[in-house]
C-alpha positions in Angstrom: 0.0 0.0 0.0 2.7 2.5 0.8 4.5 2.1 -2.7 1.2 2.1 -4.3 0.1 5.7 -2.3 4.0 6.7 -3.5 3.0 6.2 -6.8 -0.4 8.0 -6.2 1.3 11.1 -4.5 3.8 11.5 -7.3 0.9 11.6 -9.9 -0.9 14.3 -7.9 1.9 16.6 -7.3 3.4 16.3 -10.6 4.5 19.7 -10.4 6.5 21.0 -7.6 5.8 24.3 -5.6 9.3 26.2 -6.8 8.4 25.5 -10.5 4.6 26.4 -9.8 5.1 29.8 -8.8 3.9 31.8 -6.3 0.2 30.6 -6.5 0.7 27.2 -5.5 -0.8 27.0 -2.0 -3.4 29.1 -3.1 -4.6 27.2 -6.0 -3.4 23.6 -3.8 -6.6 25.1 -1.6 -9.0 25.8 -4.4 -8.5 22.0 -6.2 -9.1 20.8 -2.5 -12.1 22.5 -1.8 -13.4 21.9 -5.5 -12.7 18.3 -4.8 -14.3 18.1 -1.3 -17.4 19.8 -3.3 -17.2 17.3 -6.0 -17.4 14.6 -3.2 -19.9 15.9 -1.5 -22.4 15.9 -4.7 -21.5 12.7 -5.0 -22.3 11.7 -1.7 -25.9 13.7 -2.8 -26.3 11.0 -5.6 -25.5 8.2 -3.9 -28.7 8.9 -1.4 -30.7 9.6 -4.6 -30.0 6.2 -6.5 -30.8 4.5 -2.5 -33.9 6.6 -2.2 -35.0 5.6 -6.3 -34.3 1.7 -5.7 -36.0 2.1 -1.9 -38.9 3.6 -4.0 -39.4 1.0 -6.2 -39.0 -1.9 -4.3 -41.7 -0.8 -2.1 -43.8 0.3 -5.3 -43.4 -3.2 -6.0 -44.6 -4.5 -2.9 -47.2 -2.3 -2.9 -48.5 -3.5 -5.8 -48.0 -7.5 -5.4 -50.2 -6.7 -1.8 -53.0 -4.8 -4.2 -53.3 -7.6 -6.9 -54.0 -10.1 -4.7 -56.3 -8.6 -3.2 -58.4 -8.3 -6.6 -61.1 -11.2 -6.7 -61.8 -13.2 -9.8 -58.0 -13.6 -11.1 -57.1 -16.8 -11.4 -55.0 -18.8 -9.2 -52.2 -19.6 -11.3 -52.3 -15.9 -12.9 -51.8 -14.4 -9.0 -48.9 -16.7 -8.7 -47.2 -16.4 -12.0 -46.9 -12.3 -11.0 -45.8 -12.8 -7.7 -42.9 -15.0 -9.2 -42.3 -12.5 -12.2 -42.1 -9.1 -9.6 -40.4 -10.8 -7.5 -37.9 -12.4 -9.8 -37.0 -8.5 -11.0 -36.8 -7.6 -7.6 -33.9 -9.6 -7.0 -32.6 -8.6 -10.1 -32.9 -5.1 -9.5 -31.6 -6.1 -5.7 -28.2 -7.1 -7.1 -27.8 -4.0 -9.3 -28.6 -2.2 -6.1 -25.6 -4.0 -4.6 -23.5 -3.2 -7.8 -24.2 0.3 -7.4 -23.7 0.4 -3.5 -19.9 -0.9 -4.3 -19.4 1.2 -7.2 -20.2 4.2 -4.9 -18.3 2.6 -1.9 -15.1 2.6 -3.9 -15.7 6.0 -5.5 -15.0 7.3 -1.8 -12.3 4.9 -0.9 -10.6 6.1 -3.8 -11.2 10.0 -3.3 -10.7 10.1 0.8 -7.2 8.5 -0.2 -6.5 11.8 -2.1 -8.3 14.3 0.4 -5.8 12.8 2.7 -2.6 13.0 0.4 -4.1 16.8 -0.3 -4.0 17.0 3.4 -0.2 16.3 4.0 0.3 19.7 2.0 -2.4 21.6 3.9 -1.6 22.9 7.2 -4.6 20.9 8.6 -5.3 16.8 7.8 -9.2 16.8 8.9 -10.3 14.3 6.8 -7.4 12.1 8.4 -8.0 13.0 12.0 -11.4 11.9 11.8 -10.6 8.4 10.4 -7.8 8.0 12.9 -10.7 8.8 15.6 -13.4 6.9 14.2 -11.0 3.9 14.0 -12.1 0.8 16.4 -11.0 1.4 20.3 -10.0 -1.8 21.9 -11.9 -4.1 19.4 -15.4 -1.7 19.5 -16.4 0.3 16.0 -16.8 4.0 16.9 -19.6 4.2 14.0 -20.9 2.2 11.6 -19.8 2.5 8.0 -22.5 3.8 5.3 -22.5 0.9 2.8 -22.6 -1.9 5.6 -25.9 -0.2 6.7 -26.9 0.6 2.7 -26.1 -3.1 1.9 -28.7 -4.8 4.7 -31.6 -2.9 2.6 -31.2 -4.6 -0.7 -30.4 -8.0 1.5 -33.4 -7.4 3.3 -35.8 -6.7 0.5 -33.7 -9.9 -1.5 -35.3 -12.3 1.3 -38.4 -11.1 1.4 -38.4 -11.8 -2.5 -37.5 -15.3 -1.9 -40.0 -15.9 0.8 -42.9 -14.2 -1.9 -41.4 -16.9 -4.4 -41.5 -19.9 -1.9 -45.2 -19.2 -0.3 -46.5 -18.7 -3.8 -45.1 -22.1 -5.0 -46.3 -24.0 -1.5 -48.9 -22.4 -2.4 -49.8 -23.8 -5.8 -48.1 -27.3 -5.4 -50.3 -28.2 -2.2 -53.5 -26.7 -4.0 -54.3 -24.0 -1.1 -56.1 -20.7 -1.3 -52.9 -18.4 -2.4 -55.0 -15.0 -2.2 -55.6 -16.1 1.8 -52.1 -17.0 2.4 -50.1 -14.4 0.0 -52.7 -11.7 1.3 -52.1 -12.0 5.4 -48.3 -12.9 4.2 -48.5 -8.8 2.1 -51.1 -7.2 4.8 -49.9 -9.0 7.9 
């Protein structure tokens, strides 16, 4: 890691201070607040695409509990769009997971330059924070973001499966599905 953040800081300050000019802390500033802007937008959209796939999972869920409660569809029509939502459910589950990492990484990436920035700055406060938020005798001071984010996909995931398995129970052994799926939906 040290080689590879060697690497990293000789990219960034490709230029040194004496061949800069006079301007060089100044504009060593303005990139680092333009940068902590940048991330912080990006922070923005990251709670936008959570809130959009929060949205339309429930939407989705919504929607399975309202069908059922319809009278006169057939059984095996009830059971075939229980299966289908939920089958793009999980599926849009795992792209929820994909972009949960992408976003992850995005920060990684950028608080390892905001610290870098930081040895030239006469402050490091992205770096104090990490070195106090890191674990105390074994205990986490806080919880990271994405292991919080990641539990909502997971948890929407299982209840897809569980939609999936009641509705096949459901048709195989011949019982009332709109009953079962409907308490299952409505508690």
């Amino acid at each position: 890691m040290s080689e590879e953040l060697d690497d990293i800081r000789k990219e960034l300050f490709s230029i040194s201070k004496e061949s800069y000019g006079n301007y060089y802390e100044k504009h060593l500033l303005k990139q680092y607040k333009l940068y902590i802007e940048m991330m912080d937008r990006t922070s923005a959209r990251r709670s936008s695409a959570n809130t959009f796939f929060l949205t339309i999972n429930s939407a989705i869920i919504a929607i399975m509990g309202i069908l059922t409660k319809i009278a006169g569809c057939p059984l095996f029509i009830n059971i075939l769009w229980i299966i289908m939502s939920s089958v793009f459910g999980i599926l849009l589950c795992y792209r929820w997971d994909d972009l949960i990492k992408s976003y992850s990484d995005l920060n990684t990436g950028r608080f390892v330059i905001i610290h870098l920035l930081e040895e030239r700055l006469p402050a490091r406060l992205f770096k104090s924070e990490w070195s106090y938020l890191k674990p105390k005798e074994g205990e986490p001071r806080y919880t990271e973001m994405t292991i919080t984010e990641k539990r909502v996909p997971h948890l929407f995931r299982i209840l897809y499966f569980l939609l999936v398995i009641i509705g096949l129970i459901s048709y195989i052994a011949g019982t009332e599905f709109q009953t079962i799926l409907t308490k299952f939906l409505n508690g």
